[in-house]
C-alpha positions in Angstrom: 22.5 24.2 -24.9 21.5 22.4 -28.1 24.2 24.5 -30.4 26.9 22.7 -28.3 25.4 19.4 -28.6 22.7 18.6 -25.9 19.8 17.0 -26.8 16.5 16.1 -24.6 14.8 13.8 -24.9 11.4 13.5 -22.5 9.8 10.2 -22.0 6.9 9.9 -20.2 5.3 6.8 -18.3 2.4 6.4 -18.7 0.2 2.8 -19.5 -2.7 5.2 -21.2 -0.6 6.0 -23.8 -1.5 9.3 -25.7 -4.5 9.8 -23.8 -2.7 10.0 -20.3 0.2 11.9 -21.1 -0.6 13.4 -24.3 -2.4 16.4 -22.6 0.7 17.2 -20.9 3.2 17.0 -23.3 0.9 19.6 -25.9 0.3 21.8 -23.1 4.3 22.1 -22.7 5.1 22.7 -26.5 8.5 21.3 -26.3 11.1 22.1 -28.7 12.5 18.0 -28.0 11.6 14.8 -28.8 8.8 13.8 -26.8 7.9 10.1 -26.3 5.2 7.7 -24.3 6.7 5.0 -23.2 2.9 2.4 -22.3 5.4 -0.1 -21.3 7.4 1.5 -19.0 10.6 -0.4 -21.1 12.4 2.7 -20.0 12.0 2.7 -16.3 12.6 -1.4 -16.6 15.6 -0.9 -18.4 17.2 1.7 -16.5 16.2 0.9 -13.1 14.1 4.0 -12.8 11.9 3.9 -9.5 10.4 7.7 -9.6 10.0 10.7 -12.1 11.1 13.3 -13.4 14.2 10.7 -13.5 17.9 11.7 -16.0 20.0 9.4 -17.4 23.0 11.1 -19.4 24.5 9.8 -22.2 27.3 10.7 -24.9 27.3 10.8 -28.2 28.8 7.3 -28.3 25.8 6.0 -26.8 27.4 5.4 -23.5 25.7 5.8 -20.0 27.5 9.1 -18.2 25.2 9.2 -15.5 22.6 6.6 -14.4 19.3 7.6 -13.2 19.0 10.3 -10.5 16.2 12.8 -10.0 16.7 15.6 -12.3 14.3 18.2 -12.2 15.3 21.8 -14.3 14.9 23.9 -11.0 13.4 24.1 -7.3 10.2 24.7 -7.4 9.7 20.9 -5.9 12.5 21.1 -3.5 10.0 20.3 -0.5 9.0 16.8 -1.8 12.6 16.0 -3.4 15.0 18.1 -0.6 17.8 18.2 -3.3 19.0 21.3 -4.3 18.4 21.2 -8.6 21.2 24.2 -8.8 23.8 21.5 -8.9 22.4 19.0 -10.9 22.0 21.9 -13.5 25.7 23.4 -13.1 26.8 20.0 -13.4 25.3 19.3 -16.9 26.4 22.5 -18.2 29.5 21.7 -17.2 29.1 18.0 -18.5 28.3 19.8 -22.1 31.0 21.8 -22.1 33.6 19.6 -20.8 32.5 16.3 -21.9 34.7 13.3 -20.8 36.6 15.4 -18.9 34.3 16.8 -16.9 34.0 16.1 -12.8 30.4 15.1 -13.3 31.5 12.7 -15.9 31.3 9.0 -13.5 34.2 6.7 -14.1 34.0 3.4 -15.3 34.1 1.9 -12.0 31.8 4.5 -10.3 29.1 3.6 -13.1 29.8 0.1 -12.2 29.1 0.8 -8.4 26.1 2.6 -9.3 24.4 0.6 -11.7 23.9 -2.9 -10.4 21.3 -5.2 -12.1 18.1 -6.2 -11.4 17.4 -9.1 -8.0 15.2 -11.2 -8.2 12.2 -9.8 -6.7 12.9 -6.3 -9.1 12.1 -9.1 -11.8 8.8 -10.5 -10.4 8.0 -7.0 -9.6 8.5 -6.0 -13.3 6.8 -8.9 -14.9 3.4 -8.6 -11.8 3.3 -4.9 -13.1 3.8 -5.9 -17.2 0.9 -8.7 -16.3 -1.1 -6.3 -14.4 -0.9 -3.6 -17.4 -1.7 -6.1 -19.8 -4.9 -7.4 -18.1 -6.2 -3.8 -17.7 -5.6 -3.1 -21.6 -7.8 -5.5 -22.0 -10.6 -4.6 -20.0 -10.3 -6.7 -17.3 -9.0 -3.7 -14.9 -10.6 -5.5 -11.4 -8.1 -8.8 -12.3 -5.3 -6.2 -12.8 -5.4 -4.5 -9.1 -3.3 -7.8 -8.0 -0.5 -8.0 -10.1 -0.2 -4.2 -9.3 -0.1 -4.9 -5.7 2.4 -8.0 -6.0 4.4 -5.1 -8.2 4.6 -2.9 -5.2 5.1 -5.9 -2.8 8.2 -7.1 -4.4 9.6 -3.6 -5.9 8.4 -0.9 -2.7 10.8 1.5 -3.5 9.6 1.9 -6.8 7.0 5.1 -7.1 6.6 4.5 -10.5 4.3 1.3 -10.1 2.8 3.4 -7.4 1.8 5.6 -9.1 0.6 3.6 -11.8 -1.4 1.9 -10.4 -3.2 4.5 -8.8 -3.4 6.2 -11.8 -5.4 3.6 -13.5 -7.6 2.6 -10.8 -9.7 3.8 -7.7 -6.3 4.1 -5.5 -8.7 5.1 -2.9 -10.9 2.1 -3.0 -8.4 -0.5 -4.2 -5.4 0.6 -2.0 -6.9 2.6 0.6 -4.2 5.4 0.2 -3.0 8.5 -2.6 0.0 9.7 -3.8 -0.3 12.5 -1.8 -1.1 10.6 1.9 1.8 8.3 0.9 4.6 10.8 0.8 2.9 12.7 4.0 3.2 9.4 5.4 7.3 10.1 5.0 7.1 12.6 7.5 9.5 14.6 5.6 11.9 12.0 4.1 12.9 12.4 0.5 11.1 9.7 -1.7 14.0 10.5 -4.1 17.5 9.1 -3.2 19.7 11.7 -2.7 22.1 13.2 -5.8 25.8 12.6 -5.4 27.6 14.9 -7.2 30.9 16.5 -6.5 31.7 19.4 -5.4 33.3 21.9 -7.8 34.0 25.5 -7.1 
């Protein structure tokens, strides 16, 4: 839909830089702006706790839609139990329609939906910033810490998670995986569910 106006942009989370994600986003060849985000300013900024994560925003620079999972179809829908179908009609119809569209949020919806940061989402945010720094600089062991105070006071957020793990022995440090921690859900989404409107 880039002749009427969309544009992607991909952002990926990753501390390693280049040499985590890097791989990834040659292997996809995408036609869009691609970015690494090693500070994870994104997810901070918008409040993301998980990824793939969309935010949309118009051409005024104004948020549309905060953060929600948005993946392009259902190949995941066992770990994310959301139905992608929508998500996609809606943004079609979003390009199309613009402002006027039923997926557009209002003002006071956005309001409702995008509430700042507590207290504790701060410490988390700052442990995890302290904890990144700390492995940058070689001292990875004094990291594991601040990445466990991160989780602590932020434990809906799978992006520190995942982080973490990623950059350590998640095994041996954490005694647990991505993949025993959402079997540990016994079926519950680790995404919150979409809430969109129903058009037809």
């Amino acid at each position: 839909m880039k002749p009427q106006g969309l544009e992607i942009i991909t952002v990926a989370l990753d501390s390693r830089g280049a040499e985590g994600a890097g791989e990834w986003i040659r292997a996809a060849t995408p036609e869009h702006p691609s970015l690494i985000d090693v500070e994870h300013r994104v997810a901070a900024l918008y409040n993301m706790v998980n990824v793939p994560t969309g935010v949309w925003i118009d051409e005024g620079g104004r948020v549309v839609r905060p953060n929600e999972v948005a993946f392009v179809d259902n190949r995941w829908i066992d770990y994310t139990k959301t139905d992608m179908t929508r998500y996609v009609a809606g943004l079609r119809d979003w390009v199309v329609n613009g402002a006027a569209s039923a997926f557009a949020l209002t003002e006071a919806e956005l309001r409702r939906r995008m509430a700042l940061p507590t207290p504790a989402q701060a410490l988390a945010a700052a442990n995890f910033r302290l904890g990144q720094y700390l492995h940058a600089q070689g001292h990875w062991e004094d990291a594991i810490p601040c990445f466990k105070q991160a989780q602590a006071f932020h434990p809906e957020s799978w992006c520190y998670k995942r982080q973490a793990w990623a950059l350590s022995d998640a095994e041996k440090y954490y005694g647990t995986s991505f993949k025993k921690e959402v079997e540990a859900l016994g079926g519950k989404p680790y995404y919150a569910p979409l809430d969109l409107p129903s058009v037809g």
